[in-house]
KOLDREN-552485 format. One record per residue (C-alpha): residue number from 1; residue in one letter; x negated, y negated, z. Coordinates in nm, 2 decimals. Example, Ala and Ser with C-alpha at 12.3 -4.5 7.8 and 13.67 -1.06 7.14 Angstrom:
<pts>
[pt 1; 'A'; [-1.23; 0.45; 0.78]] [pt 2; 'S'; [-1.37; 0.11; 0.71]] 
</pts>
This chain:
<pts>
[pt 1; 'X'; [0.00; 0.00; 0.00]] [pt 2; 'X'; [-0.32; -0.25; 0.07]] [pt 3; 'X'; [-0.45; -0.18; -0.27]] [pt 4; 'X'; [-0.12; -0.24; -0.45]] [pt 5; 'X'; [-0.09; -0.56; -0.25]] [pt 6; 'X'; [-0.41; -0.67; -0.33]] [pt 7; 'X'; [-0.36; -0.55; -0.68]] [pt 8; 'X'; [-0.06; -0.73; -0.68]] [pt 9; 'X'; [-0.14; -1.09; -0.55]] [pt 10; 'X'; [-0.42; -1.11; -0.82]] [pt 11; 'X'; [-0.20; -1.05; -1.13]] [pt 12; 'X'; [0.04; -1.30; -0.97]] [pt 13; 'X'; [-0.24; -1.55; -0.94]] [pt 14; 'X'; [-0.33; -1.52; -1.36]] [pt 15; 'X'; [-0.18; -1.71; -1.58]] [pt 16; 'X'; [-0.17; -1.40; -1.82]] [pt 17; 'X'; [0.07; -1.19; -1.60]] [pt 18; 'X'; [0.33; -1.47; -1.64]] [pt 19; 'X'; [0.30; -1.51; -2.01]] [pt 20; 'X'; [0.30; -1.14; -2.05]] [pt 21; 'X'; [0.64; -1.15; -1.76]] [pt 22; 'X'; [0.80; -1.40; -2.04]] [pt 23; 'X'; [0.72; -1.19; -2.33]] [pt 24; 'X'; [0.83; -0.90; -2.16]] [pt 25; 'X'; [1.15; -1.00; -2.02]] [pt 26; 'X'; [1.26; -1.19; -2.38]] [pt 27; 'X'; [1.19; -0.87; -2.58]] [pt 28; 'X'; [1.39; -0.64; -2.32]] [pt 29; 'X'; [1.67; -0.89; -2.32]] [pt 30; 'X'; [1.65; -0.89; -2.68]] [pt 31; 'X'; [1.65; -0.55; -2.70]] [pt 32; 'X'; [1.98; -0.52; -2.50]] [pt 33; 'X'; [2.09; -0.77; -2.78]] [pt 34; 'X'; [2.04; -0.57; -3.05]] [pt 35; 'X'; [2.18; -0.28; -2.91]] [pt 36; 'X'; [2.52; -0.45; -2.85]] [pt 37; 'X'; [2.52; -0.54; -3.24]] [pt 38; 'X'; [2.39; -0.89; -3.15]] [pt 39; 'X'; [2.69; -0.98; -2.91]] [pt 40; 'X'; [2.66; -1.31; -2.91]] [pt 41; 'X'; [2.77; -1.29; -2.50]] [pt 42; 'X'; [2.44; -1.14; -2.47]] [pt 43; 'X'; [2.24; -1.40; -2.58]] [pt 44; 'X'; [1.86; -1.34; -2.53]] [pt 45; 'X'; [1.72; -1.64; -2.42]] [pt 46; 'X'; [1.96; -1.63; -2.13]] [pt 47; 'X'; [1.88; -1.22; -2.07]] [pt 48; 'X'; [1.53; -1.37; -2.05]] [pt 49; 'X'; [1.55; -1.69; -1.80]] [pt 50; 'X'; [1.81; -1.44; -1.60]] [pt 51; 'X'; [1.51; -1.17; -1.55]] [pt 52; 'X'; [1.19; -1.42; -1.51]] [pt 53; 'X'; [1.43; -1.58; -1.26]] [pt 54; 'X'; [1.45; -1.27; -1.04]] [pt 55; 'X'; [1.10; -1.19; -1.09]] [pt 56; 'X'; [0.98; -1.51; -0.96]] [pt 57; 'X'; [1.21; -1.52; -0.65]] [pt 58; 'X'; [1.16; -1.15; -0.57]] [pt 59; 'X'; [0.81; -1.23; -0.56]] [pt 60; 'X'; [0.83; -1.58; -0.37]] [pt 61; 'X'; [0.65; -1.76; -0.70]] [pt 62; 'X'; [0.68; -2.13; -0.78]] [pt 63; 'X'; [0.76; -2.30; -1.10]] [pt 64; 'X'; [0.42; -2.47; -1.17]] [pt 65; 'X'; [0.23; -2.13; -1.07]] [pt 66; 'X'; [0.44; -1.94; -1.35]] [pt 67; 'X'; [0.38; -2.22; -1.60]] [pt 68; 'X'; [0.02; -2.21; -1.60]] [pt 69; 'X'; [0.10; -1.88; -1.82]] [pt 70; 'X'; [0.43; -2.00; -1.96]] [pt 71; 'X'; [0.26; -2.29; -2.07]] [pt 72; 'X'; [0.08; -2.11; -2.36]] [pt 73; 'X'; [0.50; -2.04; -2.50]] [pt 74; 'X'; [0.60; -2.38; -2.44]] [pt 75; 'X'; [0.30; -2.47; -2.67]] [pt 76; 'X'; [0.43; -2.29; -2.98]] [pt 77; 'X'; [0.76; -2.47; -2.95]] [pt 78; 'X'; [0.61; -2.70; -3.16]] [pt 79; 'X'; [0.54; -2.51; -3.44]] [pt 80; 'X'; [0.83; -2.31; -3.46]] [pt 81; 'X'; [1.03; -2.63; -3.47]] [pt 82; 'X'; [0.79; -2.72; -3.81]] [pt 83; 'X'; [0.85; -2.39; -3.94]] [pt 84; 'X'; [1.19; -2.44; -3.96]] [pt 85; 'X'; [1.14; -2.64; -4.26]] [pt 86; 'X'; [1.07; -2.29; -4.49]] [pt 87; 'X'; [1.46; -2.18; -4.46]] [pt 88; 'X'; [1.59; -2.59; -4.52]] [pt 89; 'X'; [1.32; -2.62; -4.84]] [pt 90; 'X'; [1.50; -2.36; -4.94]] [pt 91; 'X'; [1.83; -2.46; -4.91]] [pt 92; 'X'; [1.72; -2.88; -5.05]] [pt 93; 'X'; [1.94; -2.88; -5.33]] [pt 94; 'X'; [2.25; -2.85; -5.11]] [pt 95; 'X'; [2.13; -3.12; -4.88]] [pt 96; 'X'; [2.06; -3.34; -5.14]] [pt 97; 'X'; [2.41; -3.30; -5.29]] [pt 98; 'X'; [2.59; -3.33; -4.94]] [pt 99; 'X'; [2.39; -3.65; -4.81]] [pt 100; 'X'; [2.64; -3.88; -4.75]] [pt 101; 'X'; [2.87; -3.59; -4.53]] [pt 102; 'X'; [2.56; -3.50; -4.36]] [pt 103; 'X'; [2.49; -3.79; -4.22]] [pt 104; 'X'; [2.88; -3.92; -4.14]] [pt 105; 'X'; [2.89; -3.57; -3.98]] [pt 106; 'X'; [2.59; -3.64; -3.77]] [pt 107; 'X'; [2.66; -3.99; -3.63]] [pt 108; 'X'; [3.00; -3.89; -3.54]] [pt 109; 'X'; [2.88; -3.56; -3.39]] [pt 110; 'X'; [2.57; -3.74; -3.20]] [pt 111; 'X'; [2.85; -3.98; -3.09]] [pt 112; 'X'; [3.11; -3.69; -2.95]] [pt 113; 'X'; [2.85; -3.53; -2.78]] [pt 114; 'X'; [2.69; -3.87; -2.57]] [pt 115; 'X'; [3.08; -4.02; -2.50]] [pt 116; 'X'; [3.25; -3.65; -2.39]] [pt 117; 'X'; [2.98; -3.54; -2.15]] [pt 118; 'X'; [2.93; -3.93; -1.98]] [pt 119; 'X'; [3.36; -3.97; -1.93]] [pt 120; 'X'; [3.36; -3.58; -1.82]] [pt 121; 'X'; [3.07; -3.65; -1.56]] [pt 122; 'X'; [3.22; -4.01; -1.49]] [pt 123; 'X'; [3.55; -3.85; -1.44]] [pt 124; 'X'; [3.39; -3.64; -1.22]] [pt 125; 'X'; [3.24; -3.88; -0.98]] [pt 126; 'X'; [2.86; -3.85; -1.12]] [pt 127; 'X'; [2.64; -4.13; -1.02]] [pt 128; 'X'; [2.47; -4.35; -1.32]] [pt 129; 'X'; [2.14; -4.13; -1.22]] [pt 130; 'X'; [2.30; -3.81; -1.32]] [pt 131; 'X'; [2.49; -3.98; -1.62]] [pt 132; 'X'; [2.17; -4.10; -1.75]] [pt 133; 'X'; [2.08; -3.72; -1.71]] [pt 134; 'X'; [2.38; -3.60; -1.93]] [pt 135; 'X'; [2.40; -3.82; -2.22]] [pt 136; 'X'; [2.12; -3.68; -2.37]] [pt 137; 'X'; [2.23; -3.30; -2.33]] [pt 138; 'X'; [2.27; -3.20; -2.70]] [pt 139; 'X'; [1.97; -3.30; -2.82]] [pt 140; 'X'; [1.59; -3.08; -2.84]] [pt 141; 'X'; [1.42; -3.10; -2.46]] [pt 142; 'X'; [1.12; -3.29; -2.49]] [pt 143; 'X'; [1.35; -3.57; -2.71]] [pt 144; 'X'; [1.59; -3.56; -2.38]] [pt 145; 'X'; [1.36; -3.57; -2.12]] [pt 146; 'X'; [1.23; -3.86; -2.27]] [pt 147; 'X'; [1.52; -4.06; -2.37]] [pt 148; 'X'; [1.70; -3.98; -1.99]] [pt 149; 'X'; [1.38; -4.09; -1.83]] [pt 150; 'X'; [1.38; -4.42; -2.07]] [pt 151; 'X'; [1.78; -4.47; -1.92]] [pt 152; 'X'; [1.65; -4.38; -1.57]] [pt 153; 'X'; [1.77; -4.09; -1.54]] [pt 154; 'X'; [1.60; -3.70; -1.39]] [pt 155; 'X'; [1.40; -3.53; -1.71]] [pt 156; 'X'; [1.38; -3.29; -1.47]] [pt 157; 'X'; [1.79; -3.19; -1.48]] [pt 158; 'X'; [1.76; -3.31; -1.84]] [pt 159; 'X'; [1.61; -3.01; -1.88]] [pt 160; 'X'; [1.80; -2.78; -1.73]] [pt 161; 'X'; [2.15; -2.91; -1.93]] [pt 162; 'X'; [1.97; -2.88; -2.27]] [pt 163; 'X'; [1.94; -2.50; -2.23]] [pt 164; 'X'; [2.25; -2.42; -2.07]] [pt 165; 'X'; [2.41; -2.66; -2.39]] [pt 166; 'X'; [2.21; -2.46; -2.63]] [pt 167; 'X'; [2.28; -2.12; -2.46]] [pt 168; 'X'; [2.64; -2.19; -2.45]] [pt 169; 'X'; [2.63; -2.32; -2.83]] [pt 170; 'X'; [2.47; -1.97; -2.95]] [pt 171; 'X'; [2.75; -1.78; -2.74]] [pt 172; 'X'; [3.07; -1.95; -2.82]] [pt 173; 'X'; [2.98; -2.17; -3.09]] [pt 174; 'X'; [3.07; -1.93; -3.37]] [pt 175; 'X'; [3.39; -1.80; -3.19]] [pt 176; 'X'; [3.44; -2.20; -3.16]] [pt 177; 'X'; [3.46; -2.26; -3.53]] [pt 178; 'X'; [3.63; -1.98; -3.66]] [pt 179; 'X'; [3.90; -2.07; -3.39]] [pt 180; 'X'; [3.93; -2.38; -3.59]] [pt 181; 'X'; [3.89; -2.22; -3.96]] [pt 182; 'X'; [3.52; -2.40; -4.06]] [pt 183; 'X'; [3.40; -2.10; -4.27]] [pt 184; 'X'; [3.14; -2.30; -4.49]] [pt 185; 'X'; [2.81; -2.19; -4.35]] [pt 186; 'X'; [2.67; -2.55; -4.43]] [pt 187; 'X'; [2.93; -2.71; -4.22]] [pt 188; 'X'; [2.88; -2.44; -3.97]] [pt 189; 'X'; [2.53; -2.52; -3.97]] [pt 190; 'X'; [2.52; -2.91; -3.91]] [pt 191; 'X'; [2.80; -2.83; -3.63]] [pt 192; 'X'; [2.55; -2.53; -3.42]] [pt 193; 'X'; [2.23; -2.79; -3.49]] [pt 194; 'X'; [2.41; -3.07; -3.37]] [pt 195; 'X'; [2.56; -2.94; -3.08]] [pt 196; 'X'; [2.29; -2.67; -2.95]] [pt 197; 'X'; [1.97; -2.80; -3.10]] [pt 198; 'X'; [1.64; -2.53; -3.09]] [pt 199; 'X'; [1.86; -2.25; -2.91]] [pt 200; 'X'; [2.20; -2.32; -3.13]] [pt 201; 'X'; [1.97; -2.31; -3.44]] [pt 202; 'X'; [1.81; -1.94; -3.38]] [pt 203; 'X'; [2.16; -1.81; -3.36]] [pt 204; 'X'; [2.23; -1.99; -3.66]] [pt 205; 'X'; [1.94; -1.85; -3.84]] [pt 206; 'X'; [2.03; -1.46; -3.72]] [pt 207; 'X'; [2.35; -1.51; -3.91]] [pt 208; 'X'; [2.31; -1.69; -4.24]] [pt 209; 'X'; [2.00; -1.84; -4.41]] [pt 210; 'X'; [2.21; -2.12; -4.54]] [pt 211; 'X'; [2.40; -2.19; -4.18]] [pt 212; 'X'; [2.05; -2.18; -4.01]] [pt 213; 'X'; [1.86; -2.45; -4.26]] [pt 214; 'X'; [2.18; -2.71; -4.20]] [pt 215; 'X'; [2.08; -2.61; -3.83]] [pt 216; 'X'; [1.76; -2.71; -3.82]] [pt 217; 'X'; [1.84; -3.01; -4.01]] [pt 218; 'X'; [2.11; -3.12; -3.76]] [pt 219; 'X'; [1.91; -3.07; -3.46]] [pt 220; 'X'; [1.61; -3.31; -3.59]] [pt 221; 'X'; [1.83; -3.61; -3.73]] [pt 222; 'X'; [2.08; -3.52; -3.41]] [pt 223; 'X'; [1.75; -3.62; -3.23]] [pt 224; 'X'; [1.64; -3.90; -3.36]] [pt 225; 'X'; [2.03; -4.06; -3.39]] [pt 226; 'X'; [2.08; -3.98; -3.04]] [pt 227; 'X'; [1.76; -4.15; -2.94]] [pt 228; 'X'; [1.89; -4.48; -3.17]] [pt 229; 'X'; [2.20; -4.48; -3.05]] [pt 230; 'X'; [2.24; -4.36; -2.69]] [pt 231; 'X'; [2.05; -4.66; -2.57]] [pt 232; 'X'; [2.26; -4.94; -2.73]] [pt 233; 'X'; [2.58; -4.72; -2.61]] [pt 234; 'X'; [2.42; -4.69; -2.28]] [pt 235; 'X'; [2.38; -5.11; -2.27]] [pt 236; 'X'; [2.75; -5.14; -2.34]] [pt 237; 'X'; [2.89; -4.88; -2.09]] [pt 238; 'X'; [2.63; -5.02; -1.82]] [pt 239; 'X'; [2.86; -5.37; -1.86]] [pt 240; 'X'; [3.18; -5.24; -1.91]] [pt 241; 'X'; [3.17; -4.98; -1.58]] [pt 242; 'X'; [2.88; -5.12; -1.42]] [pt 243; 'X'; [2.68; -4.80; -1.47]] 
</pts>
């Protein structure tokens, strides 16, 4: 028992346990995933925060201790986000031909988005802190954190919002729109992207080519209209209700 606790408190003290813990956990939750026949309910990414979560509070870890291995994850975010341009290259000549909806469809989806969740948490009693936290929710993390922080609000619970918005995009957003009949996959697309940015987008991607390049689209102009807009809607609201 000495040797396996000694054993153990040096692979929790490398940084490679807990990047090999994230692979791990993402590839069993994915696993499950596939087995189901990709039910949507059991979306991966949220298998995979469920089981590191129990890990690290079976085992008493903090956050900062298991991101010295995440770290190395959070680094290729980057790049995956780039290499969603391959599947929208590919899919140009529709974007070109739909440039005017695209971006109508955007502004007014970067608008419903910002309004719904401030008057829901407003409604709700949430303190211009935590407001300043929630406007931002549908758009990529590190664009978020930033944009809350700008509005004074925690990138920390930022943070947190963005993936439960994109986790509960990838589940329910396609039982969403065929509740309401959208069956073109470049409207369906632009709708997931906008909504449930990086997270939305990968679902998008595991179901149509085509639905996951108007995705990737909507989640990087989704970005940068949210971080135009929400700060001249967040000047208005600030004199209107005294946020």
């Amino acid at each position: 028992m000495d040797n396996l606790q000694e054993t153990w408190v040096y692979l929790s003290a490398t940084p490679l346990f807990h990047l090999t813990l994230t692979l791990v956990a993402f590839q069993a939750a994915n696993w499950v995933f596939e087995k189901a026949g990709r039910n949507p309910l059991l979306n991966p990414v949220l298998g995979a925060v469920l089981l590191v979560v129990a890990v690290l509070i079976m085992t008493g870890t903090d956050y900062g201790t298991y991101f010295e291995g995440a770290q190395f994850v959070h680094f290729l975010l980057g790049p995956a986000t780039v290499a969603l341009a391959v599947p929208l290259y590919r899919q140009w000549h529709h974007v070109r031909r739909s440039a005017l909806a695209i971006t109508l469809s955007l502004i007014a989806g970067s608008l419903t988005a910002i309004l719904t969740a401030t008057a829901v948490t407003w409604v709700l009693g949430g303190s211009g802190e935590v407001l300043a936290s929630v406007a931002p929710k549908s758009v990529t993390a590190p664009v978020a954190m930033a944009i809350a922080e700008e509005l004074g609000g925690l990138p920390s619970l930022t943070a947190v919002l963005v993936i439960v918005t994109g986790i509960f995009g990838a589940m329910f957003g396609s039982a969403v729109l065929n509740l309401v009949g959208v069956k073109d996959w470049q409207a369906r697309g632009l709708a997931i992207g906008t909504a449930s940015h990086g997270i939305g987008t990968a679902r998008a991607l595991q179901v149509n080519e085509t639905a996951g390049a108007f995705a990737g689209l909507a989640m990087g102009l989704n970005a940068l209209a949210t971080a135009l807009l929400l700060p001249i809607i967040w000047t208005v609201l600030s004199r209107l209700f005294g946020i």
